[in-house]
C-alpha positions as CSV (number, residue, x, y, z in Angstrom):
1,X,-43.3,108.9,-64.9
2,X,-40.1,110.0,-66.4
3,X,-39.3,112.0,-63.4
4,X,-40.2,109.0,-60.8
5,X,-38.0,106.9,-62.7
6,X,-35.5,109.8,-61.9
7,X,-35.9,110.4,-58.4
8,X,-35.6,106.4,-57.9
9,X,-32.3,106.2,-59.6
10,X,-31.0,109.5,-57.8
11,X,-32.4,107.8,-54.2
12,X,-30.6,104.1,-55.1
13,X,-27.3,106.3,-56.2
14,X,-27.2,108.7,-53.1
15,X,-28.1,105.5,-50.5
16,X,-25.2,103.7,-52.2
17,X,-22.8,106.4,-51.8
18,X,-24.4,106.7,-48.2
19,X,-23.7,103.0,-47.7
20,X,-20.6,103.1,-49.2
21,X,-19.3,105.6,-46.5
22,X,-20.3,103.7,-43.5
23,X,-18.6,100.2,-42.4
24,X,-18.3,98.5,-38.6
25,X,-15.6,97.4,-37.6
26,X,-16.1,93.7,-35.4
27,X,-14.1,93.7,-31.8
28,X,-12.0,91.0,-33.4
29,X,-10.5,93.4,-36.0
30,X,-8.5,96.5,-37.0
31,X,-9.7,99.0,-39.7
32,X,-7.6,100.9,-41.7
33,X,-8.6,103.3,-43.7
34,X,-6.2,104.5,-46.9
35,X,-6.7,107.0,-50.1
36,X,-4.5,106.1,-52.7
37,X,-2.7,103.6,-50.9
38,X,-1.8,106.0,-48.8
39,X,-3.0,104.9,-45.0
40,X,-5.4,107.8,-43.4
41,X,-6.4,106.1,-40.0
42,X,-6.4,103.1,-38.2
43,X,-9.6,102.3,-36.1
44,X,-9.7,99.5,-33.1
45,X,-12.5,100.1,-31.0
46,X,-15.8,98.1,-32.5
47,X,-18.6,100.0,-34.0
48,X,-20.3,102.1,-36.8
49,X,-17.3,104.6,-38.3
50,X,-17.6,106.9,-41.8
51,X,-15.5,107.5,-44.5
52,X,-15.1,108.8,-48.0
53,X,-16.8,107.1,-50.7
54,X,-14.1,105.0,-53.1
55,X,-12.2,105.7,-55.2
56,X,-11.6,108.7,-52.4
57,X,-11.0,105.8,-49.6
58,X,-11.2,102.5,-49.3
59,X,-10.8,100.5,-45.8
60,X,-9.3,96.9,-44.9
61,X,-9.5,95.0,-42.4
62,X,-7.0,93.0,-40.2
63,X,-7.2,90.3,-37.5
64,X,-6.3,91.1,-34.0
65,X,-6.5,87.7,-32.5
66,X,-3.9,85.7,-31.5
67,X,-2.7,84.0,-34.8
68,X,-0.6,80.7,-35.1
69,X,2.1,80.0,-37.3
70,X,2.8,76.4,-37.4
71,X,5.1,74.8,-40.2
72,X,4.0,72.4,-42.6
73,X,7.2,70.2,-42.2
74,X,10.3,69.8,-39.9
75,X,13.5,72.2,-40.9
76,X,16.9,70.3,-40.6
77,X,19.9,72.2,-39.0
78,X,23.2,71.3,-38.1
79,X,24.7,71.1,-33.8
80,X,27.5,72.1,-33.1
81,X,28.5,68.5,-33.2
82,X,28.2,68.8,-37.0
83,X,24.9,66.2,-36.7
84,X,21.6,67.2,-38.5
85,X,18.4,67.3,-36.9
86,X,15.0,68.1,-37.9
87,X,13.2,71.0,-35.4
88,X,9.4,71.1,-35.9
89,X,8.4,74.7,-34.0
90,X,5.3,76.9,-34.1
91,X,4.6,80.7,-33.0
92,X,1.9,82.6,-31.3
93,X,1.7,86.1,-32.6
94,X,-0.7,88.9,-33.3
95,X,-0.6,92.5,-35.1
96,X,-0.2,95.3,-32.3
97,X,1.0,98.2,-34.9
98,X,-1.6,97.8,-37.9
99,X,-0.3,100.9,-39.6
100,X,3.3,99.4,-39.3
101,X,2.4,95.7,-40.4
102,X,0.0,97.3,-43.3
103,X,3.1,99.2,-44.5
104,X,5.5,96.3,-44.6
105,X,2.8,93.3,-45.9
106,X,0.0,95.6,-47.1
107,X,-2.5,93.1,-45.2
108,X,-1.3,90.2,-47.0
109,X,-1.4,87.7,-44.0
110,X,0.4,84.8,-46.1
111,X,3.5,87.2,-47.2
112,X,3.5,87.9,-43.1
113,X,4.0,84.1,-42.2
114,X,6.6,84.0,-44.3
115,X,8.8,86.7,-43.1
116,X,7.6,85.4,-39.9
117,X,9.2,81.6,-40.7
118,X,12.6,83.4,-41.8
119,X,13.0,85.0,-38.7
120,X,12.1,81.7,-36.5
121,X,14.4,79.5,-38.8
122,X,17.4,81.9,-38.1
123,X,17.1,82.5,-34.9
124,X,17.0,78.5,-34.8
125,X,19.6,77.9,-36.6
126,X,22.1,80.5,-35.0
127,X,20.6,78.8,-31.4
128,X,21.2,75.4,-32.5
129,X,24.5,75.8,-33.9
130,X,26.2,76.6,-30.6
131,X,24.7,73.3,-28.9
132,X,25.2,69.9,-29.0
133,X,22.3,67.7,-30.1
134,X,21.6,66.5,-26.0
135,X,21.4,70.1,-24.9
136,X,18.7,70.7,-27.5
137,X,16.2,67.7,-26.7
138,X,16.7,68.1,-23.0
139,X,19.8,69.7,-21.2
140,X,19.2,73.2,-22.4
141,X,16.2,73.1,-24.2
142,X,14.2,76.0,-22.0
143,X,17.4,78.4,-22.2
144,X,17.1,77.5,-26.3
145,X,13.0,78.3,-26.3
146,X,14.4,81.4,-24.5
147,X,17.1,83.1,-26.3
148,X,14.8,82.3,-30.0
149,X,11.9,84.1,-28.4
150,X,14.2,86.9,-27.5
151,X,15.6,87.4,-30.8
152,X,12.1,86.9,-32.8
153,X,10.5,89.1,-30.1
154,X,13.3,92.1,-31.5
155,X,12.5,91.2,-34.9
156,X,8.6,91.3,-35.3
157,X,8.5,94.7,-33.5
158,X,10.0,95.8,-36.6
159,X,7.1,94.5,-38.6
160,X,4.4,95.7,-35.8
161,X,3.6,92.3,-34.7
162,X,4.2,90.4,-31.0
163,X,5.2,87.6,-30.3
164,X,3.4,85.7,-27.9
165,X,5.2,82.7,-27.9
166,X,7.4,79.7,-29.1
167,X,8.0,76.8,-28.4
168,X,9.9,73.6,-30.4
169,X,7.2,70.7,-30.9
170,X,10.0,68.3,-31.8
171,X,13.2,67.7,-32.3
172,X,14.3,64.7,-34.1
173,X,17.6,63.0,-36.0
174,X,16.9,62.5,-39.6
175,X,16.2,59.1,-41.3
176,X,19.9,58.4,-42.0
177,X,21.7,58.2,-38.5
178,X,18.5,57.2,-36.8
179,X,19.9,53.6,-36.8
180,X,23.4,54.4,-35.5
181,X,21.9,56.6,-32.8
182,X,19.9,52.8,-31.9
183,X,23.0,51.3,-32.0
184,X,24.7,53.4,-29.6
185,X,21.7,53.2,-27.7
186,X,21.9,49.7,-27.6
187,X,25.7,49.6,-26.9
188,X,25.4,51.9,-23.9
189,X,22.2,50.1,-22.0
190,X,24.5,46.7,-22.9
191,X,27.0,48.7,-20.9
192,X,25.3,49.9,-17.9
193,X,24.3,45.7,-18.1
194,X,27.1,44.2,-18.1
195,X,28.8,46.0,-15.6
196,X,25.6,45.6,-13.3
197,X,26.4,42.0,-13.9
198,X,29.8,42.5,-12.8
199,X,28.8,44.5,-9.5
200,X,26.5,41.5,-9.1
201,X,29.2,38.6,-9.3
202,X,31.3,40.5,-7.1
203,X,28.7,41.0,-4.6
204,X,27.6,37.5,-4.9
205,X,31.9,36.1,-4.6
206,X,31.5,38.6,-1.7
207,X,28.5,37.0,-0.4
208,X,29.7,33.5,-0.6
209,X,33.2,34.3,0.6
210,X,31.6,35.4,3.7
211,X,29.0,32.4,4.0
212,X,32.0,30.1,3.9
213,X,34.1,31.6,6.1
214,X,31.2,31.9,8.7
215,X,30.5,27.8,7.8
216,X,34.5,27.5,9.2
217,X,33.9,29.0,11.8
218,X,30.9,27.4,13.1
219,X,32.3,24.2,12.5
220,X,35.7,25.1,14.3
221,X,33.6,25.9,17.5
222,X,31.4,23.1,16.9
223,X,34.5,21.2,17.0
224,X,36.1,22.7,19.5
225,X,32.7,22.3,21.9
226,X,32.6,18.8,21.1
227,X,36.0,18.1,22.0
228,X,35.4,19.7,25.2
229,X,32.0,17.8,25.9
230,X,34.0,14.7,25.0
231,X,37.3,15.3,27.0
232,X,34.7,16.4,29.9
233,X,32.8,13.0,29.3
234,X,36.1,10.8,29.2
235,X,37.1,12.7,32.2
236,X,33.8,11.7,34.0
237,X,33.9,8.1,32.8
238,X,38.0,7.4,33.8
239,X,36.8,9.5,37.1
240,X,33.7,6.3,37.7
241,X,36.6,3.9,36.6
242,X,38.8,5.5,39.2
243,X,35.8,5.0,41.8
244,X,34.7,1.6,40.7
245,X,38.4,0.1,40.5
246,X,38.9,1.4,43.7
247,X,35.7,0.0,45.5
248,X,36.5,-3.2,43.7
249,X,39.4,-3.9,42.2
250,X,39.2,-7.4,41.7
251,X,35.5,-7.0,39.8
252,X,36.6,-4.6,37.7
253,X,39.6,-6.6,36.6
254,X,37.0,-9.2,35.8
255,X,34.7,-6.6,34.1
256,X,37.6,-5.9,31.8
257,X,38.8,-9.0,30.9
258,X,35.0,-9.9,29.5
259,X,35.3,-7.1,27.5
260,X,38.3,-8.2,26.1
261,X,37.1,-11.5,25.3
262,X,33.8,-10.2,23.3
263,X,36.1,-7.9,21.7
264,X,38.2,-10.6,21.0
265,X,35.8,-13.5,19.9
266,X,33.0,-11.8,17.9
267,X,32.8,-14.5,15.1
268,X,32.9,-17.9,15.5
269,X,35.9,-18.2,13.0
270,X,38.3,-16.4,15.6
271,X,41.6,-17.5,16.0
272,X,44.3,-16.8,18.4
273,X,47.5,-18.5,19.3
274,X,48.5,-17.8,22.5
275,X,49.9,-19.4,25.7
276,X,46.9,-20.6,27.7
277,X,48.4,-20.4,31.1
278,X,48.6,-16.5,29.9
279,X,46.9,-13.9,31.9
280,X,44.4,-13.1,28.9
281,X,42.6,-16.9,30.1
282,X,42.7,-16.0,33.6
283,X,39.1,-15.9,34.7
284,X,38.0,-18.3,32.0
285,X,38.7,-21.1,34.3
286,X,36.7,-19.3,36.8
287,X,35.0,-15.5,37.7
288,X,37.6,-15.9,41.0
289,X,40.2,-17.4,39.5
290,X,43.5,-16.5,41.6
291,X,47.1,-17.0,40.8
292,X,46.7,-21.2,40.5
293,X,47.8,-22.5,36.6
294,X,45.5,-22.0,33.7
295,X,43.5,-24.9,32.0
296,X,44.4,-26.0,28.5
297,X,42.2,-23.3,26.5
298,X,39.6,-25.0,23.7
299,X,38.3,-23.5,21.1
């Protein structure tokens, strides 16, 4: 019985020692295998692998994924206009030297972000203190993506990582000169108003100048047409005067003189003095009268 007991404790200690030297590595990872903190191999194909029993070796395990690091908050920095602005960025990175990024963070993934945030805040800041704070939101905001990656790209070789990429989520003023920068917001759209206004007034002075000057002239031919029509028409009509007077002369002498006395005696409270043997009464006394005297007129 004894012995059983034996051979069962032997069999548990020998298949944990056998388990103990086997471990699988997953696609997703890296194995590394160190004695003594000392690193023996690095393993990143997937599958069963063997190894010392510990304290002899031990193994860890890193992620080869793509990793994010994304900061918690916005970092403030200064333009080269002496304004400060908050820059919100992340990175896209992953471990392509394990041995190398085991040796500088012995795995320690946290203690790897943040040597990875020192290297992304400076090259920020050494980016964004040779621009102004309009070539950072928009005019040169690519070439700024650019030169950062290129200078966090040198860096994380050093550390056996890539970097995949970056790219600035936001840039922002801070609280304090958010209102002035509303201001002068404000100020410069009441600009760009105002002297739309004044284009407008111009246009419209412009406008009307040209309206009324146009009016002038189309009265000044109108005018001048109807002169014409009417000097044409008094033409024609002393032209049938001519003609009549000289068919007639005598009837239109008549003609005349009864027109002058309508003209003359519209109301009944007309009043002339006057000779009446005068030629005005002539044909009063009669439509043929000749050169005889005139009759006493009577009202």
């Amino acid at each position: 019985m004894n012995r059983l007991i034996s051979f069962i404790i032997i069999a548990l200690i020998a298949l944990s020692i056998l388990f103990s030297t086997l471990f699988v590595v997953d696609q997703r990872q890296y194995a590394i295998v160190f004695a003594l903190g000392e690193v023996k191999q690095v393993i990143s194909e997937p599958g069963l692998h063997f190894k010392l029993p510990p304290p002899f070796q031990n193994v860890i395990f890193l992620d080869k994924r793509i990793l994010t690091l994304d900061t918690p908050e916005a970092d403030r920095f200064i333009t080269a206009e002496k304004k400060n602005i908050l820059v919100d960025a992340y990175v896209k990175w992953r471990i392509v030297d394990p041995r190398l990024y085991f040796v500088s963070f012995t795995g320690d993934e946290r203690r790897a972000n943040d040597r990875m945030s020192q290297i992304v805040k400076a090259a920020l800041n050494e980016e964004i203190t040779k621009r102004t704070v309009r070539e950072v939101i928009s005019g040169e905001r690519g070439k700024v993506m650019d030169a950062i990656e290129k200078k966090v790209v040198n860096e994380a070789k050093q550390i056996g990582v890539e970097i995949v990429d970056v790219r600035l989520k936001r840039v922002d003023y801070v609280e304090q000169i958010n209102a002035s920068v509303y201001d002068r917001m404000k100020s410069e759209r009441a600009r760009v108003a105002n002297e739309l206004r004044s284009t407008g007034a111009a246009e419209s002075e412009k406008i009307r100048a040209d309206a009324d000057r146009q009016r002038t002239v189309i009265l000044a031919e109108a005018y001048r047409d109807a002169e014409k029509i009417r000097g044409d028409g008094d033409a024609r009509a002393s032209q049938i005067y001519a003609q009549a007077f000289g068919q007639n002369p005598e009837f239109f002498r008549f003609y005349r003189s009864l027109e002058a006395y309508r003209s003359s005696f519209k109301d009944r409270n007309d009043l002339m003095v006057i000779d009446p043997n005068s030629e005005f009464f002539r044909y009063f006394k009669s439509a043929s009268a000749g050169t005889g005297a005139a009759a006493p007129a009577k009202k």
